[in-house]
C-alpha positions in Angstrom: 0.0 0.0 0.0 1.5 3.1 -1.1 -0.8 5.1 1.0 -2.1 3.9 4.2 -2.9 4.7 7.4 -2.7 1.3 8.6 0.9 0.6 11.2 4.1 -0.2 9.1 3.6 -4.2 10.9 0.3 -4.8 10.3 0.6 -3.8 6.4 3.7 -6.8 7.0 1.2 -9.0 8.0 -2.0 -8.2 6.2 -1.4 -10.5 3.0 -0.8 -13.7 5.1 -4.3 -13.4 6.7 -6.6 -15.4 4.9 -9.9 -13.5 5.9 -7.9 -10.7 3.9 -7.1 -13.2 1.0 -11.3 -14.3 0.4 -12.0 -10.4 0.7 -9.8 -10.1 -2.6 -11.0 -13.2 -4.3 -14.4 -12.1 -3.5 -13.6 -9.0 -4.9 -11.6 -10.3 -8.1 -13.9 -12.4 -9.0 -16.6 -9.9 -9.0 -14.6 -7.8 -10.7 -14.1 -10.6 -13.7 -18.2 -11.3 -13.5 -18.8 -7.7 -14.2 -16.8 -6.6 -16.4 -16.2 -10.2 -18.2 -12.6 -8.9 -19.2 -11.5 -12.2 -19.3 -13.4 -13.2 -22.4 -11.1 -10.4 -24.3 -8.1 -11.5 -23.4 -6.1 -14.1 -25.8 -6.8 -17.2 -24.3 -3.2 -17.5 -24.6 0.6 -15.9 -24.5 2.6 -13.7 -22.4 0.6 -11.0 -20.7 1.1 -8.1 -17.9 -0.7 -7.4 -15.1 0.6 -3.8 -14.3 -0.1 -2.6 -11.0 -0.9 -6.3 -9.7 -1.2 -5.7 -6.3 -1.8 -9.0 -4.5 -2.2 -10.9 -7.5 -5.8 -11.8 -7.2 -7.2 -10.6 -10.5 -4.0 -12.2 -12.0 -5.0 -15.5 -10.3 -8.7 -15.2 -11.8 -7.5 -14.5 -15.5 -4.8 -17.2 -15.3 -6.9 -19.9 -14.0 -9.8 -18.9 -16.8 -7.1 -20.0 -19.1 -4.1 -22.2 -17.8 -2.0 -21.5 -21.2 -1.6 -17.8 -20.6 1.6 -16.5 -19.3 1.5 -13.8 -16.8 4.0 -11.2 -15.3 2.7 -9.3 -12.0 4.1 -5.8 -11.9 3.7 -3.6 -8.9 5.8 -1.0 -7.4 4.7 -0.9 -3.8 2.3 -4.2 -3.1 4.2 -7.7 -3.2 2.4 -10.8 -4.1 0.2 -12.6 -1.6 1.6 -15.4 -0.3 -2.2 -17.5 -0.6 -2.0 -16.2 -4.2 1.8 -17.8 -5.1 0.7 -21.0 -3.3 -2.6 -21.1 -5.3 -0.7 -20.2 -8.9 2.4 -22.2 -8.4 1.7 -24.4 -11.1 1.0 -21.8 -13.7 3.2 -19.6 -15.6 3.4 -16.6 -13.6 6.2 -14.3 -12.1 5.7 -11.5 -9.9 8.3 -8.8 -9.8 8.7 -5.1 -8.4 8.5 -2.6 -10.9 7.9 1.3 -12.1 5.0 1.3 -14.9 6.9 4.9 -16.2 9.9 2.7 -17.3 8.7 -0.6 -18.1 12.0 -3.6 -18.7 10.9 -5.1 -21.5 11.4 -5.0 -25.0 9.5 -3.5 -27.9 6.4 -5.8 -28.2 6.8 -8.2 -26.2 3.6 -9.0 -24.7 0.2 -10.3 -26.1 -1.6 -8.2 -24.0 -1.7 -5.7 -20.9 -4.3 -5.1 -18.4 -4.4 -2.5 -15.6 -6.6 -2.5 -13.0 -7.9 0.5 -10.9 -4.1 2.0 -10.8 -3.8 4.4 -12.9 -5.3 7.0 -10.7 -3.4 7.1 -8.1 -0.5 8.4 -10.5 -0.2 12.2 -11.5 -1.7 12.8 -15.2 1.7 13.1 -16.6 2.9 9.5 -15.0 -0.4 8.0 -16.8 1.0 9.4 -20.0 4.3 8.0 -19.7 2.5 4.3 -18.5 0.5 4.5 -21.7 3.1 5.3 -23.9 5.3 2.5 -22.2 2.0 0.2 -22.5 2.0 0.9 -26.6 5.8 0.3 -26.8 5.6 -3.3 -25.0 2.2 -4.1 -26.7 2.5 -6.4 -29.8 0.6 -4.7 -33.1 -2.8 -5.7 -32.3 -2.8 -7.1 -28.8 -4.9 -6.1 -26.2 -4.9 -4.2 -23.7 -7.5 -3.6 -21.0 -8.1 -0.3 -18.7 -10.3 -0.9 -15.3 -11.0 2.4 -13.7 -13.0 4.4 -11.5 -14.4 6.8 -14.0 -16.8 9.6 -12.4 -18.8 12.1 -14.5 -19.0 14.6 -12.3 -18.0 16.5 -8.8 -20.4 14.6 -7.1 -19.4 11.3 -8.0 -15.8 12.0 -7.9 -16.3 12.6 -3.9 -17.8 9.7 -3.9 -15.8 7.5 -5.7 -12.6 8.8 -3.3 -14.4 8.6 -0.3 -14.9 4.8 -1.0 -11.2 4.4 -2.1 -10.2 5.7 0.8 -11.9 3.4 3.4 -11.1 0.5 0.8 -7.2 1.1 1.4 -7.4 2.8 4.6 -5.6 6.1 2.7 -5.0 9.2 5.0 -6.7 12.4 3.7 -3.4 13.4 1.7 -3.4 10.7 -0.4 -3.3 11.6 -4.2 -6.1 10.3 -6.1 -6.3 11.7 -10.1 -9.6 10.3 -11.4 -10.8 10.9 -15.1 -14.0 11.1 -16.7 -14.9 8.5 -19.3 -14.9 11.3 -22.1 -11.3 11.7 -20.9 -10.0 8.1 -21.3 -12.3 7.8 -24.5 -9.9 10.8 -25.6 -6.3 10.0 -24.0 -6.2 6.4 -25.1 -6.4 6.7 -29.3 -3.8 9.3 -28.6 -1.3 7.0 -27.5 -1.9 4.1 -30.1 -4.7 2.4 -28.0 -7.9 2.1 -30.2 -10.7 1.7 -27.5 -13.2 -1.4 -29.5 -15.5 -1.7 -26.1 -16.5 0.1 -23.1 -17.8 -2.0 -20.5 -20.1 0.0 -17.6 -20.1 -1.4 -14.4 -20.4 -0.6 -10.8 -21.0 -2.0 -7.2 -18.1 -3.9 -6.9 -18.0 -6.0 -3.8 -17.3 -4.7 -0.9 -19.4 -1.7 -1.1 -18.1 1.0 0.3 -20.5 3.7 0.0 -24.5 3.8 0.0 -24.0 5.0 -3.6 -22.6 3.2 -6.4 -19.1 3.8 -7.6 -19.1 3.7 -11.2 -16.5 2.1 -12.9 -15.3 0.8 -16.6 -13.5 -1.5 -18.4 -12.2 0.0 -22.0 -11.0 -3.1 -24.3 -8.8 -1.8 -26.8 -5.8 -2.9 -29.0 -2.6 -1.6 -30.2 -2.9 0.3 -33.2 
């Protein structure tokens, strides 16, 4: 957790509990039932999580299809240990990494998703991710964008009042949310053609009496 209020050794020890661990399957999996990104993914090749977290929508998307290949990028979060146990047998490898510099070569994976990350970097970090994103992307793979998108004031105070009890973030942490109109701009610019926009919302746990609106874009490298 980049952000947190929680004390430096429970954060240690959050990932081995395993009420912590069904919280994010719960939550992965309704994540995956929601937005059904799975079913635009290849059902095989070498793929990127960027901003993996814990690993648990990783898990879900790897166990849809056992011949994908997956690296877990994250710059803060590390695996969860429930998570490595439960993919050990798949391809996967989980490594520490900066989204702005990505150390791969030019097209290298068959796709890339992101999920709920990209607004917790400043605007111009999220251009130099999807610019990075294009670079790695073979032409024509896919890559997939989950975010919180609200339309308006009111939304995005709601939307970071929920992502802040989520991830137990103190007041000062940087949230940089954009409107769907925004993303539906930003992501042709960079060489990502957006072929579906998937609306969703309530996303288990609620946080909030009203619902946080979210969406998957599924677009490909130009």
């Amino acid at each position: 957790m980049a952000h947190t209020v929680l004390p430096v050794k429970i954060q240690r020890n959050l990932l081995n509990w395993r009420w912590v661990d069904a919280i994010h399957r719960w939550r992965a999996r309704d994540v995956m039932r929601k937005s059904q990104i799975h079913r635009y993914l290849p059902k095989a090749g070498l793929m990127l999580d960027l901003g993996a977290g814990s690993g648990h929508i990783a898990e879900a998307i790897i166990k849809d299809a056992s011949t994908r290949s997956c690296v877990m990028m994250d710059p803060v979060s590390s695996l969860s240990p429930h998570v490595a146990r439960r993919i050990a047998l798949f391809s996967s490898f989980a490594m520490k990494g900066d989204g702005t510099h990505l150390p791969f070569r030019e097209a290298t994976f068959d796709a890339v998703w992101s999920s709920f990350m990209l607004h917790h970097v400043p605007f111009d970090g999220q251009q130099a991710i999807l610019g990075e994103i294009m670079r790695v992307l073979r032409p024509q793979a896919t890559f997939v964008l989950l975010e919180d998108t609200p339309r308006n004031a009111q939304e995005a105070e709601n939307t970071l009042r929920a992502d802040r009890r989520l991830n137990f973030e103190p007041d000062e942490a940087p949230h940089h949310y954009r409107s769907p109109d925004e993303w539906r701009s930003d992501l042709p610019q960079h060489g990502l053609m957006i072929d579906r926009e998937i609306v969703f919302s309530r996303v288990f746990p609620p946080a909030t009496l009203h619902a946080v609106q979210h969406r998957a874009f599924i677009c490909h490298r130009r």
